[in-house]
C-alpha positions as CSV (number, residue, x, y, z in Angstrom):
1,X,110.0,104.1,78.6
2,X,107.2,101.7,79.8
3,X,108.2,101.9,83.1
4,X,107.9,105.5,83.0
5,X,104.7,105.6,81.4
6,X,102.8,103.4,83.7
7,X,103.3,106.4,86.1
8,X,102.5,109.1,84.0
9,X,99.1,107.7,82.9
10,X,97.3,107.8,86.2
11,X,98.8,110.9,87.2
12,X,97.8,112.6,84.1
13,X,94.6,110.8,84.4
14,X,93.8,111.4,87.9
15,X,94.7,115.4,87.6
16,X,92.3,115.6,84.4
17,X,89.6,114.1,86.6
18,X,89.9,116.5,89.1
19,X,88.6,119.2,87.0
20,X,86.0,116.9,85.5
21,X,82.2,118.2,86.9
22,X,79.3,115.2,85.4
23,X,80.1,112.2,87.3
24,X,79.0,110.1,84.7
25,X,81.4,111.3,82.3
26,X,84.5,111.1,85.6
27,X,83.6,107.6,85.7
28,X,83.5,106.5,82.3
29,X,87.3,108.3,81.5
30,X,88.4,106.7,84.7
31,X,87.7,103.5,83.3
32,X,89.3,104.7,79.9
33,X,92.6,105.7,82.2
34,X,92.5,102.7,84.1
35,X,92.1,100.0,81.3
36,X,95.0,102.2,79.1
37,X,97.4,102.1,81.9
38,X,96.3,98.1,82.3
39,X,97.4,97.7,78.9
40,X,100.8,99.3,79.2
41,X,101.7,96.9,81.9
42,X,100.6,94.0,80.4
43,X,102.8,94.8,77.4
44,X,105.2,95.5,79.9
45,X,105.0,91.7,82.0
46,X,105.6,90.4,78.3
47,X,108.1,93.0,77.1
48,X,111.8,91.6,76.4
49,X,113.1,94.8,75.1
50,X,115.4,96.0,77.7
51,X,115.0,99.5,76.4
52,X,111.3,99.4,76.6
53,X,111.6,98.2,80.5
54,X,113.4,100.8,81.7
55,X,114.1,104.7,82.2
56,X,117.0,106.8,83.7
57,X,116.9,110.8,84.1
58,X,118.8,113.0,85.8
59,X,116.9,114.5,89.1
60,X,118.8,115.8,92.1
61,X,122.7,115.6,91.0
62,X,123.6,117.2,93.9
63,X,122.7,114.1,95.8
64,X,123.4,111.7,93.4
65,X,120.2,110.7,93.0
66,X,117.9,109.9,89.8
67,X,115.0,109.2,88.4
68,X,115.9,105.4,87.4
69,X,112.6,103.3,86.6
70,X,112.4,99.4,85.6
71,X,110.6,96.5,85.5
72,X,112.4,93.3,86.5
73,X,110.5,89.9,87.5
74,X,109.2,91.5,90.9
75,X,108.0,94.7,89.6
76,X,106.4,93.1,87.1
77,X,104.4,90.8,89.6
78,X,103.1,94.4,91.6
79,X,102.8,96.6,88.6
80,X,100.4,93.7,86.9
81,X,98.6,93.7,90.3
82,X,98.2,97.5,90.5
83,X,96.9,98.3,87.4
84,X,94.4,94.9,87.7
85,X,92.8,96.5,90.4
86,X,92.1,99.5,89.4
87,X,90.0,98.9,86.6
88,X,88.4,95.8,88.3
89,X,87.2,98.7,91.6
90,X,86.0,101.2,89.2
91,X,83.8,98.9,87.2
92,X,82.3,96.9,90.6
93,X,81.7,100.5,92.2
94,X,80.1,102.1,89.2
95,X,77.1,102.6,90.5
96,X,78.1,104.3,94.0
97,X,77.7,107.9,94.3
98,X,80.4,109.8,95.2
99,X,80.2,113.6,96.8
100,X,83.0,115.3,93.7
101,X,82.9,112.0,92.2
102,X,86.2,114.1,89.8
103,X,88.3,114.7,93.3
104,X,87.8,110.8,94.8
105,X,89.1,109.5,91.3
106,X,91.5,111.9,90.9
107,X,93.1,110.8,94.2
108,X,92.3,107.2,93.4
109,X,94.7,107.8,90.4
110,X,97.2,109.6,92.5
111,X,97.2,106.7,94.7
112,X,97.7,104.0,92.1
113,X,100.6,106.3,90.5
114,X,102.3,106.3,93.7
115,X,102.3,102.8,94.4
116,X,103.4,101.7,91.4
117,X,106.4,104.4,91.5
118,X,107.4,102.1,94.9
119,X,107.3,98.8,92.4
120,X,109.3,100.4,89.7
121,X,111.8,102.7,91.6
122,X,115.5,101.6,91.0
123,X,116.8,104.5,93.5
124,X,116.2,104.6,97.5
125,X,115.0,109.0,97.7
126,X,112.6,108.0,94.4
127,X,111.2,105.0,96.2
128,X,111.0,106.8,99.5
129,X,109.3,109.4,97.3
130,X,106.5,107.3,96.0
131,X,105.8,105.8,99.5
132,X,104.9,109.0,100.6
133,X,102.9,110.0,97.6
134,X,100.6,106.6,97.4
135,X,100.1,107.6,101.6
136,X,98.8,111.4,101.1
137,X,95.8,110.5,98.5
138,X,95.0,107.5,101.2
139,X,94.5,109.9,103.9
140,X,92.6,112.4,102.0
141,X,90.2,109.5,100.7
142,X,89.7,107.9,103.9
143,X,89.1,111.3,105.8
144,X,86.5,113.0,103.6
145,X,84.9,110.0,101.9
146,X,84.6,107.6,104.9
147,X,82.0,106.6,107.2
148,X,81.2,108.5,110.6
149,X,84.4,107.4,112.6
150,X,86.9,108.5,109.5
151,X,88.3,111.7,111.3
152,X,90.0,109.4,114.4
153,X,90.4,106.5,112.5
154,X,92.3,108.2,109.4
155,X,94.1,110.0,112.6
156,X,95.1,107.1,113.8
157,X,96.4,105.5,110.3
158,X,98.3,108.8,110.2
159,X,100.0,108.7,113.0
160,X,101.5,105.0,112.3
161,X,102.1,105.7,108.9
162,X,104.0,108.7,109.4
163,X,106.3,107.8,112.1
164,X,106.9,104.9,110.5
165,X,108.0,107.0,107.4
166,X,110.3,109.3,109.4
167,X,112.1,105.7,110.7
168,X,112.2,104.5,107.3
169,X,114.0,108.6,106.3
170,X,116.5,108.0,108.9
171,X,117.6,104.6,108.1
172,X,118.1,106.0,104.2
173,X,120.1,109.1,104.6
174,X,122.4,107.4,107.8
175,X,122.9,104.3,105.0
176,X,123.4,107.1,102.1
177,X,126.6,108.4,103.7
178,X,128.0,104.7,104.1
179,X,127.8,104.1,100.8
180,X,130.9,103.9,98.4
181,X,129.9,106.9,96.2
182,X,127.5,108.8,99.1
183,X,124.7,107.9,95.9
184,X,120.9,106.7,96.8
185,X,121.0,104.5,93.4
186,X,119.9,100.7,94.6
187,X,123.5,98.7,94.1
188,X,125.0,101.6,95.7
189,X,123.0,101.1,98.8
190,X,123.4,96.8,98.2
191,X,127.4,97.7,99.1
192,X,127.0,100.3,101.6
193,X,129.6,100.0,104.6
194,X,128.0,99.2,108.0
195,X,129.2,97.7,111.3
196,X,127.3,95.2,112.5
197,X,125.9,97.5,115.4
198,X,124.6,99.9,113.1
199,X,123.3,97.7,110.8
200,X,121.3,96.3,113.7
201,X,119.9,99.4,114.1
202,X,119.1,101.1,111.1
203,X,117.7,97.4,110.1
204,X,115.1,97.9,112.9
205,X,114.0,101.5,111.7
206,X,113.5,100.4,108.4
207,X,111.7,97.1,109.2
208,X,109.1,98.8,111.5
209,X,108.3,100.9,108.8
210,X,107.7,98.5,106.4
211,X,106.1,96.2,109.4
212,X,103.4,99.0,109.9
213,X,102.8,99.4,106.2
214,X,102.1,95.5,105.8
215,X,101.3,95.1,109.1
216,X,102.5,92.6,111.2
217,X,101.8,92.1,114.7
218,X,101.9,93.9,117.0
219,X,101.9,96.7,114.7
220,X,98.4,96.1,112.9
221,X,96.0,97.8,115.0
222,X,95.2,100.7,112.5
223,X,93.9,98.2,110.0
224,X,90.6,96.9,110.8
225,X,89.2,100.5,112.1
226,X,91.1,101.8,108.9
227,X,89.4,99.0,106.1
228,X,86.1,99.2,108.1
229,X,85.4,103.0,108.0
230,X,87.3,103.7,104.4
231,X,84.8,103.8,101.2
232,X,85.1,100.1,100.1
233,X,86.5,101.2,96.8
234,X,89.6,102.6,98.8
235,X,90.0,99.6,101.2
236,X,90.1,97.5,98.0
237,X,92.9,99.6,96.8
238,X,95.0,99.5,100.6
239,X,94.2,96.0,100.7
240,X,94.4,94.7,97.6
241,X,97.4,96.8,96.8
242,X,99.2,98.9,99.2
243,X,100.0,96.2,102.3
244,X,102.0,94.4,99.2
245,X,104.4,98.1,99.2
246,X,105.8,96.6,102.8
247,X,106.4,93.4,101.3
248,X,108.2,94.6,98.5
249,X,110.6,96.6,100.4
250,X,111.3,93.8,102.2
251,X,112.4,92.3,99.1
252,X,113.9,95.0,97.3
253,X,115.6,96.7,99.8
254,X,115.6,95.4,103.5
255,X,117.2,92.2,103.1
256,X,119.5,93.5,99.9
257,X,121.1,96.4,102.2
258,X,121.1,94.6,105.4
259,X,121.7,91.0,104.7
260,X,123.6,89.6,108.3
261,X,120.8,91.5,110.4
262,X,117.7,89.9,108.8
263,X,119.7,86.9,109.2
264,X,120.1,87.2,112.6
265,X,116.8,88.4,113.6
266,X,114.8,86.2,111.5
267,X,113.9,84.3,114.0
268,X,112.4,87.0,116.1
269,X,110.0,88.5,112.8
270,X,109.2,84.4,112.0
271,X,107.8,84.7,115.8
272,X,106.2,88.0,115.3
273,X,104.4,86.9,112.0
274,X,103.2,83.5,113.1
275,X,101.8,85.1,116.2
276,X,100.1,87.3,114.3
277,X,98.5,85.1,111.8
278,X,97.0,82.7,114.6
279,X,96.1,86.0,116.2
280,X,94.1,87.3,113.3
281,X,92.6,83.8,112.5
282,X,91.5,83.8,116.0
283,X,89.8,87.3,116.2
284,X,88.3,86.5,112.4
285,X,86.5,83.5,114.1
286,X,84.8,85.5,116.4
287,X,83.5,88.3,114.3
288,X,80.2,89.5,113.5
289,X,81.1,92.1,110.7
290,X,81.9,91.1,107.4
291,X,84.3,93.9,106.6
292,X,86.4,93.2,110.0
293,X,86.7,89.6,109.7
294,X,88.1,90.6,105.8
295,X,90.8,92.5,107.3
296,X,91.8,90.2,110.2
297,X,91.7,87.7,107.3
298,X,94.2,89.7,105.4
299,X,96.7,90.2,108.6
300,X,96.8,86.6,108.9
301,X,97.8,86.4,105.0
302,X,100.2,88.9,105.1
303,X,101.6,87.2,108.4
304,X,102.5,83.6,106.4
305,X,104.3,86.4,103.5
306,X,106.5,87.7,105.9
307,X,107.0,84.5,108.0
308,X,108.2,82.6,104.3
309,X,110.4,85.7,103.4
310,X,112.6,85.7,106.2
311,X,112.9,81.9,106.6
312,X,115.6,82.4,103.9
313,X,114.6,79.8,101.3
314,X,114.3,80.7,97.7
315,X,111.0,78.3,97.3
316,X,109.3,80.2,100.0
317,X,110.3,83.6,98.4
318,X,109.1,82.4,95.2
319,X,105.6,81.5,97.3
320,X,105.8,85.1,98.4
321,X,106.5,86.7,94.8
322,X,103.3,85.0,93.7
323,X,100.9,84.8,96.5
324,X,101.3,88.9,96.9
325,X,99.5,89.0,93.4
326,X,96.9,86.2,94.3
327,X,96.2,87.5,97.7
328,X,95.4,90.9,95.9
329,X,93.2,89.4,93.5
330,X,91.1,87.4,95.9
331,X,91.0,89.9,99.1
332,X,89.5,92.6,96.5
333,X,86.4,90.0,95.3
334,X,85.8,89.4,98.7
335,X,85.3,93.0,99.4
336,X,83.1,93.4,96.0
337,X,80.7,91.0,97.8
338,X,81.0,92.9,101.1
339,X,80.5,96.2,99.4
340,X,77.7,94.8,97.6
341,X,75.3,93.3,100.4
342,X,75.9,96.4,102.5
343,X,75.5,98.9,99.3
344,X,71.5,96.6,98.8
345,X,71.0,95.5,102.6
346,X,72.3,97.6,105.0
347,X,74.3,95.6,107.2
348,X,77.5,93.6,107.1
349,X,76.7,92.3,110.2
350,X,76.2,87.9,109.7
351,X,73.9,88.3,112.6
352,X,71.7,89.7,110.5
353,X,71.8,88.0,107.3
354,X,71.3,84.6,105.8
355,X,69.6,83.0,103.1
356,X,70.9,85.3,100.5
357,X,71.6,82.3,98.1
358,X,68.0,81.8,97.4
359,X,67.9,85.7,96.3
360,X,71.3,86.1,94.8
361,X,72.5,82.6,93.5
362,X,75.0,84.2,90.8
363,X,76.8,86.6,93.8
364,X,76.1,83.5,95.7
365,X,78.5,81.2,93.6
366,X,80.9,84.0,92.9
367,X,81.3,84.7,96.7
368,X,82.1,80.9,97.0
369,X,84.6,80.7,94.3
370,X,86.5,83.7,96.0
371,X,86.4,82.1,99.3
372,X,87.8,78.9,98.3
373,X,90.6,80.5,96.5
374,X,91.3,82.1,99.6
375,X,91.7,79.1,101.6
376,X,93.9,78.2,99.1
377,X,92.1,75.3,97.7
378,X,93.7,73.4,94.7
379,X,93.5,74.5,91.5
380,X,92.7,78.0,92.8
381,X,94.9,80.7,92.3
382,X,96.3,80.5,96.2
383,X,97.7,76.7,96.2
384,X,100.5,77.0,94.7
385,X,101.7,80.3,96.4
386,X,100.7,79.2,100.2
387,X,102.3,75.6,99.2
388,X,105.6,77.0,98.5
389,X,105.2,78.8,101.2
390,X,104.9,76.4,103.7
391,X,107.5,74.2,101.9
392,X,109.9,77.1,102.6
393,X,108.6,77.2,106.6
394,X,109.2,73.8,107.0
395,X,112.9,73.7,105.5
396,X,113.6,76.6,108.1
397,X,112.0,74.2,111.2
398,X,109.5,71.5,110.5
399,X,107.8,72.6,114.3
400,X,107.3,76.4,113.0
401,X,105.6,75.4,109.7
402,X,103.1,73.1,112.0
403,X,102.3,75.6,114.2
404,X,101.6,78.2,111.4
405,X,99.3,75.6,109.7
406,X,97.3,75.9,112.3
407,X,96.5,78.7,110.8
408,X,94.8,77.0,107.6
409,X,92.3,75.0,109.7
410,X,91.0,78.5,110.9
411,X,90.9,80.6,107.9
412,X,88.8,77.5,106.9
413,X,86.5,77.9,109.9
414,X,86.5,81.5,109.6
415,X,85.6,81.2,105.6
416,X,83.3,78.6,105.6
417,X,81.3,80.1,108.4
418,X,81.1,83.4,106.7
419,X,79.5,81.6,103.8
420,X,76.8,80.0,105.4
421,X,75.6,82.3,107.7
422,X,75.7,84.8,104.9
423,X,74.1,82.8,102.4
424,X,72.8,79.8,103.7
425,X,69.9,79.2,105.8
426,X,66.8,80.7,106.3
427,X,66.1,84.0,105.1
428,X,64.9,86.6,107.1
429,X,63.1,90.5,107.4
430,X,66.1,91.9,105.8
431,X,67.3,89.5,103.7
432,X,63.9,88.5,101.8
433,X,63.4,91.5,99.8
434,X,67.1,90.8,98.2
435,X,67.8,90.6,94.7
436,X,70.9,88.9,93.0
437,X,73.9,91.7,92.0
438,X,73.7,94.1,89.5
439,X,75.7,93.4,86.1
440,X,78.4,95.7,87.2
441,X,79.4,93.5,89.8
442,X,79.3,90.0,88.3
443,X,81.4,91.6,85.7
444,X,84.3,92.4,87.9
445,X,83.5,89.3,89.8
446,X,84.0,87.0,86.8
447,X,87.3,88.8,85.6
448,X,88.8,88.1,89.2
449,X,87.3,84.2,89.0
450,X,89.0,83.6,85.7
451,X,92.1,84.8,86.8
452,X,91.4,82.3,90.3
453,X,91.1,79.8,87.5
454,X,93.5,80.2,84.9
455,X,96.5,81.3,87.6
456,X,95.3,78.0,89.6
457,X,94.8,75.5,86.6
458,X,97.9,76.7,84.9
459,X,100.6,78.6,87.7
460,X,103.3,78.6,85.1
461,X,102.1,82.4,83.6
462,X,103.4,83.9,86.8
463,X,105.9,81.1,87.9
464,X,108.6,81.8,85.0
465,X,108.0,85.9,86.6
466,X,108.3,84.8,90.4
467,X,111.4,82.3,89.5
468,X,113.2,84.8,87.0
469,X,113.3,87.8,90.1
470,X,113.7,85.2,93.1
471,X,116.6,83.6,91.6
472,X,118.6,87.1,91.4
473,X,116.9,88.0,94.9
474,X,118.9,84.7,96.5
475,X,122.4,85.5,94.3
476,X,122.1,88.9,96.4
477,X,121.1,88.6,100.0
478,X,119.6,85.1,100.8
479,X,123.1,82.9,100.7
């Protein structure tokens, strides 16, 4: 009943919100929503009662398809990290203005209620069904709430998005009728009947679908135009969030349905993903914009995710299981900080800033703490992930897992760089004037520092989660 639950909240929520005038009052119930539904997943994560965990309705018998709901190890993982972040936006953005404050929440909700249908669906049309929902809010929030290039930008997030979703339909309904029982429930599709041609093929549709949604390179472009002119709160949420739904899939269904043609072509994605992440790093280097380098930062993470998942070791999936909640965590404090200068200064642009430590020493120490954890530091919420990781590169080729730490040396340079010509320095025109962050936004800093700390000082909390699904993940698909 949790399962179900955690889905009904923010939809309830968000369509109560709609109709919700005072902005004040939207934004104090959103936080009611957000922190309730935080609750019920956290009793969730430390729920044994099988009963609890799970939900099955009937929903379209005529295809054999239900409304089947749980929460094993990995949805457990996502559905912690969904319903983290939502709370954690809302209280850092509380002070932004919104034009219908009730609609932007309200979709907001819609949007959380759709991703974490994708982390707890147990049937291939519901899954398919939340993707498409946690997309449709996105584009609504990016078009009429983002900054003046929004109309081509959200365009062009549409248009990968969506043919990407039409691949990913195709590959579902051919796989549906080659399945035992023509059924879209999720062991059903695990012993579906495919040649090896066609699952070639209908691997390929589905993996470009989910390699859009994550994105890997070559198909990332929409990302930094799309996290750049979305409203901060919203690239927190695709960022923080909605990149981990390709992962996921990867995980729950790619590699489970078509086990012999990840196999076979993991050496091309490994390629594609370390290409990408040295890519990314590359570009971040170069950039003057703090929300750009952010997302070119992000690309490069994902890239290591995908690059560990298809090396087909169980260490390195167990990296990916936990790094997908820690990469969530840290990628939306360092947009806080990003949201914040530009909200008080302006600018993003590092050209422009510097000395901002002298104004703003507690955002000046918070910003730091978030960096380090995303270089992955020890003791910070990152290591452990990115280790395993890497340990699981270099068991698949010692030469691949050198070449894609290559890619640590410049998210360092990237990172460190950011940090001193942001803070550091002298101070100038703009930058004089500044005043440390309001309380608002240390607040949701600190709650994401203490979980940098306490996931880095003491990994086990989300270990025993990441070992408990990974181990049934590699009985499955990854022999």
């Amino acid at each position: 009943m949790i399962a179900l639950l955690l889905i009904l909240f923010p939809v309830i929520g968000g369509l109560i919100t709609l109709f919700i005038k005072n902005e004040n009052t939207v934004k104090g119930f959103s936080l009611f929503i957000s922190f309730a539904t935080l609750l019920l997943a956290l009793i969730g994560v430390y729920s044994t009662e099988t009963n609890l965990l799970h939900f099955d309705a009937a929903w379209m018998p005529d295809l054999n398809s239900r409304i089947t709901l749980g929460l094993d190890g990995l949805s457990k993982i996502l559905s912690l990290l969904t319903a983290i972040s939502l709370p954690v936006i809302i209280i850092a953005t509380y002070k932004n203005t919104y034009v219908n404050a009730g609609k932007f929440y309200g979709l907001m909700f819609l949007c959380q209620a759709g991703m974490l249908g994708v982390f707890l669906s147990m049937d291939v049309l519901l899954f398919y069904f939340f993707w498409e929902l946690a997309l449709i809010p996105a584009y609504f929030l990016c078009s009429f709430w983002g900054g003046e290039k929004r109309i081509q930008v959200t365009f062009k997030f549409f248009i990968y998005t969506f043919v990407g979703s039409l691949l990913m339909l195709v590959a579902i309904l051919f796989v549906y009728f080659k399945t035992p029982d023509h059924s879209f429930a999720m062991q059903s599709f695990y012993h579906a009947k495919l040649s090896a041609s066609q699952s070639q093929w209908m691997f390929w549709l589905f993996f470009i679908a989910l390699a859009i949604k994550m994105p890997i390179f070559p198909f990332h472009t929409w990302q930094p135009d799309t996290y750049e002119q979305a409203p901060t709160a919203v690239t927190m949420l695709l960022s923080g969030v909605m990149v981990k739904m390709g992962v996921f899939a990867v995980i729950r269904w790619l590699v489970p349905i078509f086990p012999t043609a990840a196999q076979n072509n993991s050496s091309i994605i490994i390629g594609l993903s370390v290409i990408g992440m040295l890519y990314a790093s590359l570009i971040a280097i170069r950039q003057d914009d703090m929300k750009r380098l952010i997302a070119y930062s992000s690309i490069a993470h994902i890239g290591l995710m995908c690059a560990a998942l298809f090396a087909n070791q169980q260490v390195g999936l167990q990296g990916v299981l936990i790094q997908m909640f820690n990469h969530g965590i840290n990628i939306i404090g360092l947009w806080i900080v990003a949201d914040a200068i530009e909200k008080q200064l302006g600018t993003r642009k590092f050209s422009e800033l510097g000395g901002l430590a002298q104004k703003a020493p507690a955002l000046a120490i918070l910003f730091v703490v978030m960096c380090l954890a995303n270089i992955a530091l020890p003791l910070t919420n990152a290591f452990v992930g990115e280790f395993l990781m890497f340990n699981g590169l270099f068991r698949y080729s010692p030469i691949i897992a050198g070449v894609a730490g290559i890619s640590i040396i410049l998210a360092a340079v990237y990172t460190l760089n950011m940090i001193q010509k942001i803070f550091y320095g002298n101070t100038g025109a703009l930058t004089e004037p500044a005043r440390d962050s309001s309380l608002n936004i240390n607040a949701a800093l600190i709650i994401l520092v203490i979980v940098v700390i306490v996931f880095g000082v003491y990994p086990q909390l989300i270990l025993d989660l990441a070992q408990q699904s990974g181990r049934f993940i590699t009985q499955i698909n990854l022999k």
